[in-house]
C-alpha positions as CSV (number, residue, x, y, z in Angstrom):
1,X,-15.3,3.2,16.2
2,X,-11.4,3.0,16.1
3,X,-9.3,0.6,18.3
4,X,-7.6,2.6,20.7
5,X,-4.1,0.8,20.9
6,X,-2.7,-0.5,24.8
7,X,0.3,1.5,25.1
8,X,1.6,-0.1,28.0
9,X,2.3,-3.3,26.6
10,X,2.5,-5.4,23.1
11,X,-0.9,-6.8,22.6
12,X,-2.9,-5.5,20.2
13,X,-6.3,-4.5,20.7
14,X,-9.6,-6.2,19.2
15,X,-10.6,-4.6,15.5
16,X,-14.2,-4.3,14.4
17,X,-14.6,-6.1,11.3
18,X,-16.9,-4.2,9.3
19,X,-16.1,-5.6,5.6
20,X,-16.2,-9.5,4.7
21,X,-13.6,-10.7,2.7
22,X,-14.5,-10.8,-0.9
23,X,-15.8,-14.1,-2.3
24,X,-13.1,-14.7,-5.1
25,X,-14.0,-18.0,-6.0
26,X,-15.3,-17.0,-10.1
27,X,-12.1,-15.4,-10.4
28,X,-9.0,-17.0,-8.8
29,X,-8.1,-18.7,-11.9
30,X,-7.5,-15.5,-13.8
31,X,-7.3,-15.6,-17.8
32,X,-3.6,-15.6,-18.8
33,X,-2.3,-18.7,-17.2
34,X,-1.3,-17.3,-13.9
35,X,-4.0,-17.7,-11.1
36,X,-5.5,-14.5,-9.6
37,X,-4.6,-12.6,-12.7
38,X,-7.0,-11.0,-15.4
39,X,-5.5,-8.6,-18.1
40,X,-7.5,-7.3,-21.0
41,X,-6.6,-5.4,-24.1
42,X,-8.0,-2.8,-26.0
43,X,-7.9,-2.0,-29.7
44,X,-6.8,1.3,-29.3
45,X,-3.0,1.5,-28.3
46,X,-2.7,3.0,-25.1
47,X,-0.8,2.4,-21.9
48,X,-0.2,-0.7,-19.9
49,X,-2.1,-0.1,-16.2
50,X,-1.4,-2.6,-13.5
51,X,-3.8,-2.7,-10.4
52,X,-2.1,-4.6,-7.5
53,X,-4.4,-5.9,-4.4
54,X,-3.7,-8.9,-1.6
55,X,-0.1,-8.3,-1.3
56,X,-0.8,-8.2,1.9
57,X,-3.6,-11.4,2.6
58,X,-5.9,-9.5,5.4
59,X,-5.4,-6.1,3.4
60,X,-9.1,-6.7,0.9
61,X,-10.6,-3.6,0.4
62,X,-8.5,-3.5,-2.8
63,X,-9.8,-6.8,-3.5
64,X,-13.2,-5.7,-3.2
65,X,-12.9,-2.8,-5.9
66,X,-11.1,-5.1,-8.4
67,X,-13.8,-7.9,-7.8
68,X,-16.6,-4.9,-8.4
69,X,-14.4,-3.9,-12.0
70,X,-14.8,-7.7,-12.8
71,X,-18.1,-8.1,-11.6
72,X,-19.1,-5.1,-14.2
73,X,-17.1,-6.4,-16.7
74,X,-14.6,-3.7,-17.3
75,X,-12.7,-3.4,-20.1
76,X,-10.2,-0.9,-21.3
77,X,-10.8,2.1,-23.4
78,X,-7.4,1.7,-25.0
79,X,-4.0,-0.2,-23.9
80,X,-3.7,-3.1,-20.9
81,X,-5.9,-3.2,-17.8
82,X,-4.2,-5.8,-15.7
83,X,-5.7,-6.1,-12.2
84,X,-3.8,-9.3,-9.8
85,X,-5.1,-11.0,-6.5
86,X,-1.4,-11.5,-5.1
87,X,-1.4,-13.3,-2.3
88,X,-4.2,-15.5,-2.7
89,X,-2.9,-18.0,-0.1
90,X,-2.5,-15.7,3.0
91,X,-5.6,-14.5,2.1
92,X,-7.4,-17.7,2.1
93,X,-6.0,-18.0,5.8
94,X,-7.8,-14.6,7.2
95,X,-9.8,-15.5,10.3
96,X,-12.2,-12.2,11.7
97,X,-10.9,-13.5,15.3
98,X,-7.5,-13.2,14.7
99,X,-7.1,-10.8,11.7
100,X,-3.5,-9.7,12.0
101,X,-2.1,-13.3,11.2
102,X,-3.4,-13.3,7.7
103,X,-0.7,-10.8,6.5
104,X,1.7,-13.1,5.4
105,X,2.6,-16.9,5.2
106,X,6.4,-16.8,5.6
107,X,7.6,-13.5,5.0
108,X,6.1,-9.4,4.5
109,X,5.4,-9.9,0.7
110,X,6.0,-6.1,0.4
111,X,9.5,-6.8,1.2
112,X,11.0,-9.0,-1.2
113,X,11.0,-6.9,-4.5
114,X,14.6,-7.3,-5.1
115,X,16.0,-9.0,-8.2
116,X,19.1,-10.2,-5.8
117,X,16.7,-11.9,-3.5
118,X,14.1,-13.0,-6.6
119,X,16.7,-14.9,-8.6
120,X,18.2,-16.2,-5.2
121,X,17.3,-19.8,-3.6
122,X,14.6,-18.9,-0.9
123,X,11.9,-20.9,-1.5
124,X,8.9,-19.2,1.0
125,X,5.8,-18.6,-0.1
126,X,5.8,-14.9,-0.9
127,X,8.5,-15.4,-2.9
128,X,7.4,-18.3,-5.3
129,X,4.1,-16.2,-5.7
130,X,6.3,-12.8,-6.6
131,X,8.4,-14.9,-8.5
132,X,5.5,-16.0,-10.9
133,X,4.1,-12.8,-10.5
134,X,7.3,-10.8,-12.3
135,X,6.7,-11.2,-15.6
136,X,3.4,-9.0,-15.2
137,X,4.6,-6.9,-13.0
138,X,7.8,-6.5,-15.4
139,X,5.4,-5.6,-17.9
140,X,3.1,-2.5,-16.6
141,X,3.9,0.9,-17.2
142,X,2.1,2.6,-14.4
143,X,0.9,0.4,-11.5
144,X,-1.5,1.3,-8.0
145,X,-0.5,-1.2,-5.3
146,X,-3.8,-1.1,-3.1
147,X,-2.9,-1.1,0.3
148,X,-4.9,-0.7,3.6
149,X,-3.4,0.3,7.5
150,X,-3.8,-1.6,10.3
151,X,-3.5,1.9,12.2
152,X,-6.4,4.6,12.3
153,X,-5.3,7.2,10.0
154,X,-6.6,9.1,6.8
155,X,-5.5,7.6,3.3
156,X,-2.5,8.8,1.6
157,X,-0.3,8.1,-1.3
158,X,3.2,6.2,-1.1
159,X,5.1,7.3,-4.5
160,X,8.5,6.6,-3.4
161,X,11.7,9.1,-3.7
162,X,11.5,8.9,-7.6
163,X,9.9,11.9,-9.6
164,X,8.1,9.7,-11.5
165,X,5.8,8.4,-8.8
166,X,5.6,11.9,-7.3
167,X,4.4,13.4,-10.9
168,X,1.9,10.6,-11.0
169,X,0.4,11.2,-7.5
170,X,0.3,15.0,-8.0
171,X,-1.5,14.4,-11.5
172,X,-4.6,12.6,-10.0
173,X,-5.5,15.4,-8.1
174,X,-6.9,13.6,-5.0
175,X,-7.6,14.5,-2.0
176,X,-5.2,12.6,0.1
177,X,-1.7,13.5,1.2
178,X,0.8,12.6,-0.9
179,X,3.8,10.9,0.5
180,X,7.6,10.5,-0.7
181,X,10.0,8.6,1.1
182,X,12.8,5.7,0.7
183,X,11.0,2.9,1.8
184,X,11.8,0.8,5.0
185,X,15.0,-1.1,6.0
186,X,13.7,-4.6,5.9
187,X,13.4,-5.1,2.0
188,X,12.2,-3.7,-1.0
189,X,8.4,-2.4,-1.3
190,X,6.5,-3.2,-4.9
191,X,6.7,0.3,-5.7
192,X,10.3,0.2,-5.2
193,X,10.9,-2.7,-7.6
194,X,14.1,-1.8,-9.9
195,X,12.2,-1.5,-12.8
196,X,10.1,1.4,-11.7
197,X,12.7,3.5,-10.0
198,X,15.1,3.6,-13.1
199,X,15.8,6.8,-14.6
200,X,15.9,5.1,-18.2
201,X,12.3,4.7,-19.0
202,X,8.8,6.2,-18.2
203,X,7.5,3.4,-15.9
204,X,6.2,4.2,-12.5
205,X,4.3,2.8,-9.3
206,X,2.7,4.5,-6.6
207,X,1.0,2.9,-3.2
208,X,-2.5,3.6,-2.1
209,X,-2.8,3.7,2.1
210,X,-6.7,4.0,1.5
211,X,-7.0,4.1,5.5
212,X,-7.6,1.5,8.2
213,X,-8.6,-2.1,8.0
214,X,-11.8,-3.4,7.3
215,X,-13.7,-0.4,7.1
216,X,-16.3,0.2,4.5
217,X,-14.6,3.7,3.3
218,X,-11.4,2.1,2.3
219,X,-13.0,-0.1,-0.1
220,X,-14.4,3.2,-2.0
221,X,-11.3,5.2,-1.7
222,X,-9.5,1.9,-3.5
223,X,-12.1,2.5,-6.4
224,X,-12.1,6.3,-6.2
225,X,-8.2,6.2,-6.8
226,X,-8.9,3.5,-9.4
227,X,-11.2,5.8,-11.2
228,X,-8.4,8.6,-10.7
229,X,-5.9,6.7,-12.2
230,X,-7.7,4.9,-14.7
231,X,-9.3,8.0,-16.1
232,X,-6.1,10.0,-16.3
233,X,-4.0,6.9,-18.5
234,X,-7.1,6.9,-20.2
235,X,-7.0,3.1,-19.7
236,X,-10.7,3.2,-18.3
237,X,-13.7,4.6,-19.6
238,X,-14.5,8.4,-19.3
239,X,-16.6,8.9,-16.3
240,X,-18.3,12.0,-14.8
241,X,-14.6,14.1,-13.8
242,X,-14.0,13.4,-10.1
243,X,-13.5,17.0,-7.9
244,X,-9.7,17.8,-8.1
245,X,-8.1,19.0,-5.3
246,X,-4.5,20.9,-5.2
247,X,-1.8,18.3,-4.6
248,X,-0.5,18.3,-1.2
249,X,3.2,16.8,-0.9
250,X,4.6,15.8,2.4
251,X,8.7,14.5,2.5
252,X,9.4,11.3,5.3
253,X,13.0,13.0,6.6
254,X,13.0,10.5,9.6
255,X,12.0,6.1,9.2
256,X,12.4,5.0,12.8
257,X,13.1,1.3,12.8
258,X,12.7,-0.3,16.1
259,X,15.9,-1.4,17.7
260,X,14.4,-3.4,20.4
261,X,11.4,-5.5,20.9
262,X,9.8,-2.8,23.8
263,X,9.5,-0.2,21.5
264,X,6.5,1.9,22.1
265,X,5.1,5.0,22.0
266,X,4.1,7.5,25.4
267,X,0.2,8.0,23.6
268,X,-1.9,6.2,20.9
269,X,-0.9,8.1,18.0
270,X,-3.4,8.9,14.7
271,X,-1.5,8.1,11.4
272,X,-0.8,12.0,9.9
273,X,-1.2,13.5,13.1
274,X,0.9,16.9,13.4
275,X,3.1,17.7,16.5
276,X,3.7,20.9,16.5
277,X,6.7,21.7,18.7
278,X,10.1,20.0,17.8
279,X,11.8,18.0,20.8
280,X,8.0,16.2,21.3
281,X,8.7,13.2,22.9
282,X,6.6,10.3,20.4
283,X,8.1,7.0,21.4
284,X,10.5,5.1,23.5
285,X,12.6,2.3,22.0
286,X,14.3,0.3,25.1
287,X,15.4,3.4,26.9
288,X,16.3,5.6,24.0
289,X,14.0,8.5,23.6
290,X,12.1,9.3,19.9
291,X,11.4,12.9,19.1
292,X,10.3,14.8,17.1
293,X,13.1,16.5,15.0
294,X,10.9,20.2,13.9
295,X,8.3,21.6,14.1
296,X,4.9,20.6,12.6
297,X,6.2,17.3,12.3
298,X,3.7,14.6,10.7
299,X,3.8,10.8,11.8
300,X,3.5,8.6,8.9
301,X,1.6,5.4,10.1
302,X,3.0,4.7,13.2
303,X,2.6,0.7,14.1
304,X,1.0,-0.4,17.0
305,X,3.0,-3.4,17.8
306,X,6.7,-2.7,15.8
307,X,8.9,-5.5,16.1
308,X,12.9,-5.6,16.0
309,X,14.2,-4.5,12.7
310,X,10.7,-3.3,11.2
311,X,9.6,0.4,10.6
312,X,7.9,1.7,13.5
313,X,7.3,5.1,12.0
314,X,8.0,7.8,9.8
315,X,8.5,11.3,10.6
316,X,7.6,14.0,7.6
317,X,7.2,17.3,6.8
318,X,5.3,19.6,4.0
319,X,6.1,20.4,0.7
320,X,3.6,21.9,-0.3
């Protein structure tokens, strides 16, 4: 049963864990000198496909469908198959009574892809791990960061405000909503790493929201979307064709980033619910008043407890 969020204060309320964190011990060292990092090649040329789980430490039902793809001992029909465990160390602090503080050691990991900010002098402990990290990020063509939400909502797909990520979404044909949008004001997402936004080459990233936290279905949407993925590169082995559904596009116009630390919203919001009337009051940040901006306006995984200067939400509307 889902959490139903206190809307008159800050706290957060108490999650049912339903999925134990994987057991990662056989495979922490990885097999190409970086720990938490396996990458296999085929003999058949083919592209370079990256699978990215743990950038967030208490976010594992990625971790569970790469540790299944190990367990199996997967290897690639033709090209790379790269899958990482990022960051191992938050993860190695999750704790089912408090399972919000395993996120992160220092700083939101999926902030900090910036070259500026990677070749600066900080020195916490998302950044040394992206730092040794880069060169195999630098090196996959297309790459699936597996993400969870700490909100109840249905999966979706994160491809940025590139075509290239959108193109990659629509050609899985899945049945989630497909999102694009410009990312948040606090820092630079994986997906929006340099490298797979430029215009110059054919590289692309796209972000799997496979639904709430430590659920049992987000750990099979992470491998249905790896099967997707894997199947269309051709990177994985041909499996029996998953259904395909018609690609459903929705555009964030509207990232609300809380301006003060009382933001909240007037009713516990579903992530990708649709308000239909525009001028729908949503939130209240201080005493400034969030509305909705058209009709059939969707909120994009709104937080339950947004702090000063983070994304509290994002407004968005259909494409198609």
């Amino acid at each position: 049963m889902s959490p139903t969020p206190d809307t008159s204060s800050l706290s957060l309320p108490r999650f049912d864990i339903r999925i134990s964190p994987p057991d990662l011990s056989a495979w922490r060292a990885g097999n190409c000198g970086i720990p938490g990092v396996w990458s296999f090649t085929a003999d058949r040329a083919g592209p370079h496909l990256t699978l990215v789980s743990l950038i967030h430490g208490n976010e594992f039902a990625g971790a569970i469908a790469l540790k299944r793809l190990l367990c199996a001992g997967i290897r690639p029909a033709r090209g790379r198959l790269t899958l990482v465990f990022a960051n191992l160390q938050a993860f190695d602090c999750f704790n089912p009574d408090t399972p919000t503080t395993s996120r992160f050691i220092d700083e939101d990991m999926n902030r900090i892809w910036d070259r500026h900010l990677l070749d600066g002098n900080s020195r916490s402990a998302e950044i040394v791990r992206a730092r040794i990290l880069r060169p195999v990020i630098e090196q996959a063509d297309i790459l699936l960061d597996l993400h969870t939400m700490l909100v109840d909502s249905a999966p979706l797909i994160l491809c940025g405000s590139n075509s290239k990520g959108r193109m990659l979404a629509q050609d899985l044909s899945t049945p989630y909503l497909t999102v694009t949008d410009n990312g948040h004001a606090s820092g630079r997402r994986l997906i929006d790493y340099p490298l797979f936004l430029s215009p110059d080459n054919d590289r692309t990233a796209i972000l799997l929201e496979a639904g709430q936290h430590w659920v049992p279905e987000a750990t099979d949407i992470s491998a249905d979307l790896i099967t997707r993925i894997g199947t269309q590169t051709g990177v994985l082995p041909a499996v029996t064709p998953q259904p395909s559904m018609p690609a459903r596009i929705a555009e964030v116009t509207h990232t609300i980033t809380a301006a003060s630390h009382t933001f909240r919203f007037v009713q516990p919001w579903r992530g990708l619910d649709c308000i239909a009337q525009c001028n729908t009051l949503i939130a209240l940040d201080g005493n400034v008043e969030i509305r909705t901006p058209y009709d059939r306006c969707i909120l994009v995984m709104p937080a339950l407890r947004p702090s000063r200067g983070h994304t509290a939400i994002r407004l968005a509307r259909m494409l198609s």
